[in-house]
N, C-alpha and C positions, 0 to 999 in steps of 0.2 A: 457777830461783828457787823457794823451798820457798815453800807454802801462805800460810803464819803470814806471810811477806812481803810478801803480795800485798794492794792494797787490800780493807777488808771485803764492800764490794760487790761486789767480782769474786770471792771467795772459793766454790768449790762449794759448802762446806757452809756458812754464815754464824754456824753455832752451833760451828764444829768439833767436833762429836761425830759422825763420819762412821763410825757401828760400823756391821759387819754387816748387821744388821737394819735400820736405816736406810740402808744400799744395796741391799736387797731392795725395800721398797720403791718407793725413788726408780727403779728399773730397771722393775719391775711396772708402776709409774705410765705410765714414757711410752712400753712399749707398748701401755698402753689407750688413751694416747692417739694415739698411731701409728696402729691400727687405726682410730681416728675419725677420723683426718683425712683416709682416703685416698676415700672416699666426694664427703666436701665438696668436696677441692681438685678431683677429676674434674670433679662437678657444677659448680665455679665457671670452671673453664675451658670447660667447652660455655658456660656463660654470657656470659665474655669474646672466644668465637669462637676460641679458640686449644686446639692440643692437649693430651688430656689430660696427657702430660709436661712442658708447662710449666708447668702448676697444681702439681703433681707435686713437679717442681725447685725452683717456689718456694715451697709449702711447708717442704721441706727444709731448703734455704741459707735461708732468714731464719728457720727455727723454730732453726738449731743457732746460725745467728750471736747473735741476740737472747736466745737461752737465756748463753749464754757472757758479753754484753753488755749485757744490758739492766740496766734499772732493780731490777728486783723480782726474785725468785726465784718459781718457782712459774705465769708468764706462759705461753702459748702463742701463737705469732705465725706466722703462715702465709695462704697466697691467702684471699682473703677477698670475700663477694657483694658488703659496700660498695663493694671500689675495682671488681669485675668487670664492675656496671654503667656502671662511668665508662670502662673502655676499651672496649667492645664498637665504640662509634660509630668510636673511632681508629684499631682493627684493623679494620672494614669498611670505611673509605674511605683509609686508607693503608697497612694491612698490619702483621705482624706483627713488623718490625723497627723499626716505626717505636716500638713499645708498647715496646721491649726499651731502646729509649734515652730513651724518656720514663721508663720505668723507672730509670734512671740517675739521671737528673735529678733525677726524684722524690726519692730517698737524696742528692743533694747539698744538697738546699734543707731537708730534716728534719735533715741534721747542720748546719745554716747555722741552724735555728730552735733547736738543742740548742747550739752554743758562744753563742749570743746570749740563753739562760737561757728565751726562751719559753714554757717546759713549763709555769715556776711558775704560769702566768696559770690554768693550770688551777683553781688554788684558785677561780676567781671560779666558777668552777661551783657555783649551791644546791643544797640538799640537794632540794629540790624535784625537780628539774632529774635529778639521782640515780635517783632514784626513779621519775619519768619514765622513762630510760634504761633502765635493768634489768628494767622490764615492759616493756620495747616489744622489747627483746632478746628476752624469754624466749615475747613473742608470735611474734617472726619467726622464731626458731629452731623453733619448735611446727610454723608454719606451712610453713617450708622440708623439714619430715618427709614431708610430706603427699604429697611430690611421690612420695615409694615407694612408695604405695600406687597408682600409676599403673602399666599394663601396660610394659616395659621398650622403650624402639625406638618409644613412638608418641608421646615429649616433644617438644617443641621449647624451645632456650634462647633467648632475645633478651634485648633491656635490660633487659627488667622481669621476668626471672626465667626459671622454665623455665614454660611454658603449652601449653593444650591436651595430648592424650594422652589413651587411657582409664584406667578407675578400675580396678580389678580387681572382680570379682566372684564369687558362688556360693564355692567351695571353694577357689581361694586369697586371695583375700579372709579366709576365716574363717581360716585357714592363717595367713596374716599376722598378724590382730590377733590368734589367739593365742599365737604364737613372742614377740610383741612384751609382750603381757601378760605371758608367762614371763619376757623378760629383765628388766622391771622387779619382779616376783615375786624372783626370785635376788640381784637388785642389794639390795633391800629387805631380806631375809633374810639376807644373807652377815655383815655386819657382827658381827650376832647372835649370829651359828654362829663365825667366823671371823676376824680381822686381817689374817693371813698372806697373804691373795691381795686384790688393791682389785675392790672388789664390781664396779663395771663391765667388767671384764675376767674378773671369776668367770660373772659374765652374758652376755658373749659365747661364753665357750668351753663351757658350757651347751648354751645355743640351738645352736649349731655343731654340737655333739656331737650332739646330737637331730636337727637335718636331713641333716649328713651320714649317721649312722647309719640312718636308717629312711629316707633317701633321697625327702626331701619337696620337693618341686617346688616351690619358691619365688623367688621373686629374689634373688640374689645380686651380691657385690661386681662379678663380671666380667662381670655382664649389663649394666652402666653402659659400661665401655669397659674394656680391658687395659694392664694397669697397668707392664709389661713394658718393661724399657729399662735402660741403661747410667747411666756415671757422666756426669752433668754436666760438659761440654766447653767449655774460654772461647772466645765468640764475639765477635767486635766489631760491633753491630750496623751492619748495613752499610745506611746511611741518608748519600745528601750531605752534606759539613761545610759547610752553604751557612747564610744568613739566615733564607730563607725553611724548612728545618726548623725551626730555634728556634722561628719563629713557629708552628710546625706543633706543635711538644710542649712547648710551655713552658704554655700556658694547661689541657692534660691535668694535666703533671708538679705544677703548684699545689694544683689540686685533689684529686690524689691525694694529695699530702705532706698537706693540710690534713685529710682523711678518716682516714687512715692514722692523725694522732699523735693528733686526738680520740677516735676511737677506742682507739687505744691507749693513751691518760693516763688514761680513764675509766677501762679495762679495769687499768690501774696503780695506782688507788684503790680499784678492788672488791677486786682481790685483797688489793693491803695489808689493808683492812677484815676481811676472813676469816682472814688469816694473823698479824694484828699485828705486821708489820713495815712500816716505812716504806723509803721509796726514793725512788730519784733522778728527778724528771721530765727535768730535762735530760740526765740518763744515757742514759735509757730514746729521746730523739729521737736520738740522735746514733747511738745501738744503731741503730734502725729504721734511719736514714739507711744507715749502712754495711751495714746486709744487703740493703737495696734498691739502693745500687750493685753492688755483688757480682753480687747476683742478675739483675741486667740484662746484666750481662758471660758471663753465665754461662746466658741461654735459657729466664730464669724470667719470668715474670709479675709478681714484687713481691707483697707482699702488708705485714701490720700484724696486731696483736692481733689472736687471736679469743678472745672471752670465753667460748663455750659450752666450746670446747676447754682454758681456763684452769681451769672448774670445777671437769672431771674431772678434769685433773691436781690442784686441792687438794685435792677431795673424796675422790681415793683413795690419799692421803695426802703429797704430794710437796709440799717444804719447800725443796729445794735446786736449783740451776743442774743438778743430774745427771737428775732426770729431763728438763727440754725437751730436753737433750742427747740423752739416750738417745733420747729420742721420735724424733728429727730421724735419726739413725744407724737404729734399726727402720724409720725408711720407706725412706730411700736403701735398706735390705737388701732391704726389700719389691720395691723396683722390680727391684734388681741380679738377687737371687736368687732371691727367693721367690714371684714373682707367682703362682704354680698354685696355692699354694695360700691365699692373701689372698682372689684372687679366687674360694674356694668358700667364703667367709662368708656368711650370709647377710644380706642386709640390713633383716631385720627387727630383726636382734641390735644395731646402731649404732642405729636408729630406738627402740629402748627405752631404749638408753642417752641417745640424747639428749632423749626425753621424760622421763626424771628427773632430768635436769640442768635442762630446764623447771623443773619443781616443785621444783628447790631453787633458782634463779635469781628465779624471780619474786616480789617483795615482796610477800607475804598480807597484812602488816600494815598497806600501804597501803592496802588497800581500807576498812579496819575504821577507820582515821583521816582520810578524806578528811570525815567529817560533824566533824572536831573541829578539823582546822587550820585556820587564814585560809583562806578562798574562793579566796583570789588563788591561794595557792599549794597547794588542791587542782586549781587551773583547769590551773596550770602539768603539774600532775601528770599528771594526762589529755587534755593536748595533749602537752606531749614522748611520753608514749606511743604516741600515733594519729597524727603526724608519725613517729616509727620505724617504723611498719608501714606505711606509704603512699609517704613518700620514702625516704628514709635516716638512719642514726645524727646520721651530721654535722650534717643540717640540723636534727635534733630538737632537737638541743645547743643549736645558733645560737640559734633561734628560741627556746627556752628561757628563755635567759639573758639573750635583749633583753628577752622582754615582763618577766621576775624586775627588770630592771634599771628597766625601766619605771613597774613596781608600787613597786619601793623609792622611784623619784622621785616617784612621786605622793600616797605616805606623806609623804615630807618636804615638799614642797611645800604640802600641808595641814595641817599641826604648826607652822607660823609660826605665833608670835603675841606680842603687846607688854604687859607689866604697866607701867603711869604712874601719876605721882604727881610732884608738886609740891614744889618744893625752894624757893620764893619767888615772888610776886605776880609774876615775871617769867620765871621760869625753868620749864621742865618737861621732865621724865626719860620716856623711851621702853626700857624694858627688852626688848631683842629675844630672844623663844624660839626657838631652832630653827634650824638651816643659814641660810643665802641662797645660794643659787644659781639656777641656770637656771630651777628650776622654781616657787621660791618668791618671786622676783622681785616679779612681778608683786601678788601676797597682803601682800606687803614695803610699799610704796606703799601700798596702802588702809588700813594702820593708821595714816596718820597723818592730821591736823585742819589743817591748814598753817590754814585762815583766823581760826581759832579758837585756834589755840598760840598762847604767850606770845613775846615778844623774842628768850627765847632757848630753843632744842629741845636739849638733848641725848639721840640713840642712845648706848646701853651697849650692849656687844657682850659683855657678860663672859660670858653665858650663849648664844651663839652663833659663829659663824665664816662670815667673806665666804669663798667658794670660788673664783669663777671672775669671767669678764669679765662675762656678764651681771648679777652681783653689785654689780661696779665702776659699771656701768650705771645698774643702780637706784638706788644712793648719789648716783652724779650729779646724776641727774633729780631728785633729791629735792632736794637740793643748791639747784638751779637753780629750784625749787618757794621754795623758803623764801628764798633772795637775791631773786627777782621780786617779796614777798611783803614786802620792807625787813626780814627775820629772819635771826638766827645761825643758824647748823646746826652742833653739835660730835658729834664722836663719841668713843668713852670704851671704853677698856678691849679695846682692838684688839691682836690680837697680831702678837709681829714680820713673821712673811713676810705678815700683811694688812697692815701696812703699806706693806711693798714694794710689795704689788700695786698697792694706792692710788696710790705713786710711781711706780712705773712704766706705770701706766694714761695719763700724760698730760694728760688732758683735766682731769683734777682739782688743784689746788693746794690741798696738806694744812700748818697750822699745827701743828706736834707738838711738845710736850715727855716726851722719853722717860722712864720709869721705869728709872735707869741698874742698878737691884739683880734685877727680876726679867722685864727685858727686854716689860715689858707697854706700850704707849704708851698715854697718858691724856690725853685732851680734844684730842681733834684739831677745828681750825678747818676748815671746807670750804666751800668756795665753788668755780664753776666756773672754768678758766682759758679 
């Protein structure tokens, strides 16, 4: 099937202008980013207690599937620390096949959240909440640098990261911070000078050049662990087809799918935002879904968006599905062929690279506008952050978007309010401002005088909307306020589905005559049934 036939969102290039130069490039791109990822996936598998080639493989299989599949162009998706904490506890007390078919699982239930449209929920995400995320990213990406500055062989990984180890000192110490100041020196400058090469990989090969040449004693890629290994082999994880496994990796496999797409939807809006192009969220679950069963067939680990690794591929210029591709192809070549020499990078040269993906990651300008937005949602700002650096992305999101949700009801819930006014010695108007629902319920009730209103009360709704049962509730009780009290109670200016609700509440018997032209109902009688 030629190109031009293919859906646009699968299309490599989405602009079809795939010249030359923009396949130099997208190929440049994703072996800067190849080299950055072979570091992480290492490190996140000492994390998850499994070997470095499974971090390795899943890297690979879900950076080429999700490049090929996903939502956005321009994504990078590979082993990742959010989900490696969450399997450590499953591969120490069941083992590492157990992790390979929770793996599985994981990718049937994010391609079950992508055909069921899920993604979209993502909108409910605020901009707050945003902005929370992307600092607290670009603090834990900062902070997971740190760990290189440790002598190599004295880390230990567990749940909560890698810990303990010494620091370095005296002269590689100074060695490191200044190989690491050079690479962002070069990163910084290349642009400048240059196009043709993406500064983070002008920056690696740099530093490289310089240690390998004058032969300076630093840490390098292959003092983490050896990266050396074949092609990716299908296995079946070999785990009983019993009950009690389900029970065993169904409650991981949730939490992973659920880690995995928030992360990754997020990581699908940032980059949109930087690229201006939009995408698919339910594309983008059902991508993940199928690279993570793949990859569990196949002796990977699973992994989801990484956002540090997304940057650098926009930042050094990658527009199309051809760099994650190519990324994904540079590492398998890395493992197949080339490990002697990967592993003689140094790894101060990643460690500059990914501190200026910090500093372009991290929102400055939030700092300068927490004195000018709402309170609520500079609060929000600086919790989702310090929730990202203490637990994880996931639960920043969660907790985010309740308390945002929270603040918004307790806005609306406050903004009730009644304008009245007299339409006869008998009659008086209750003009309702503002939602009624759950939260304003109660505020609903104390605008009204029952013992002091006239015969007859009517609520107007024209500048309002009943929401929910609590709603229905209030109307009730108010109801039953003015029937115990020998008063009418009408309500005015209700629109269709509050009516239904009204009807279909039960408890209430509404007197209506419809407005048959613009579907408004007007002067409903209520009394309790």
């Amino acid at each position: 099937m030629a190109q031009s036939e293919l859906s646009p969102d699968l299309r490599l290039a989405p602009d079809d202008k795939l010249t030359p130069s923009r396949l130099r490039i997208e190929l440049l791109a994703g072996l800067t980013v190849a080299l950055a990822l072979v570091p992480e996936a290492v490190a996140f598998s000492f994390v998850a207690g499994v070997h470095p080639l499974v971090g390795l493989y899943a890297a690979f299989m879900v950076g080429l599937i999700t490049a090929v599949l996903g939502g956005r162009p321009g994504m990078i998706s590979g082993a990742t620390g959010a989900l490696a904490v969450v399997m450590v506890s499953l591969v120490a007390q069941h083992g590492v096949e157990y992790l390979f078919a929770t793996v599985v699982l994981m990718g049937l239930i994010q391609m079950f959240a992508g055909f069921m449209h899920w993604g979209k929920f993502i909108r409910l995400v605020p901009h707050p909440v945003m902005l929370g995320f992307v600092n607290g990213l670009a603090i834990v990406i900062f902070l997971a640098q740190l760990t290189q500055f440790k002598v190599p062989g004295t880390i230990s990984h567990g749940a909560h990261g890698a810990t303990g180890g010494e620091w370095l000192t005296g002269w590689p110490l100074v060695a490191m911070l200044g190989l690491v100041g050079l690479t962002m020196a070069v990163i910084w400058v290349t642009p400048k000078v240059t196009r043709l090469v993406p500064a983070p990989l002008a920056g690696i090969a740099v530093v490289a050049a310089v240690v390998i040449g004058f032969g300076i004693d630093v840490p390098r890629v292959g003092d983490l662990a050896s990266i050396k290994g074949g092609l990716p082999a299908f296995h079946l994880p070999a785990v009983p087809l019993e009950w009690e496994t389900l029970t065993i990796i169904f409650p991981y496999a949730v939490i992973l799918a659920a880690i995995g797409l928030i992360e990754s939807l997020l990581t699908l809006n940032l980059v949109g935002e930087m690229t201006g192009r939009r995408g698919g969220a339910s594309q983008e679950c059902i991508a993940q879904g199928v690279a993570n069963t793949v990859t569990g067939f196949f002796g990977g680990m699973g992994g989801c968006a990484m956002i540090g690794q997304s940057m650098i591929n926009v930042k050094s210029g990658a527009r199309t599905r051809i760099a994650g591709i190519a990324a994904a192809l540079f590492l398998l070549l890395f493992i197949v062929a080339a490990s002697p020499a990967i592993e003689q990078i140094p790894l101060a040269a990643l460690v500059g690279v990914m501190f200026m993906v910090v500093i372009g990651t991290f929102a400055w300008n939030s700092v300068r506008i927490l004195r000018l937005v709402p309170k609520s949602d500079a609060f929000v700002i600086l919790l989702v952050t310090a929730v990202t650096v203490y637990e994880d992305l996931a639960t920043a999101v969660v907790v985010g978007v309740i308390v945002s949700a929270l603040t918004y009801a307790w806005n609306n819930a406050t903004r009730i309010h009644a304008d009245t006014y007299r339409t006869g010695a008998d009659r008086k108007v209750y003009r309702i401002q503002g939602p009624l629902f759950f939260g304003s319920a109660g505020g609903f009730l104390e605008l009204f005088d029952v013992g002091n209103d006239p015969e007859t009360v009517v609520v107007d709704f024209a500048d309002s909307r009943v929401v929910d049962q609590s709603a229905l509730q209030a109307i009730e009780a108010l109801a039953a306020r003015y029937q115990a009290a020998g008063k009418t109670l009408q309500l005015r200016h209700l629109s269709r589905d509050c009516h239904r609700l009204l009807r279909r509440a039960g408890h209430l018997i509404v007197d209506s005559d419809d407005d048959p032209d613009y579907e408004i109902a007007v002067d409903y009688s209520v009394r309790t049934g």
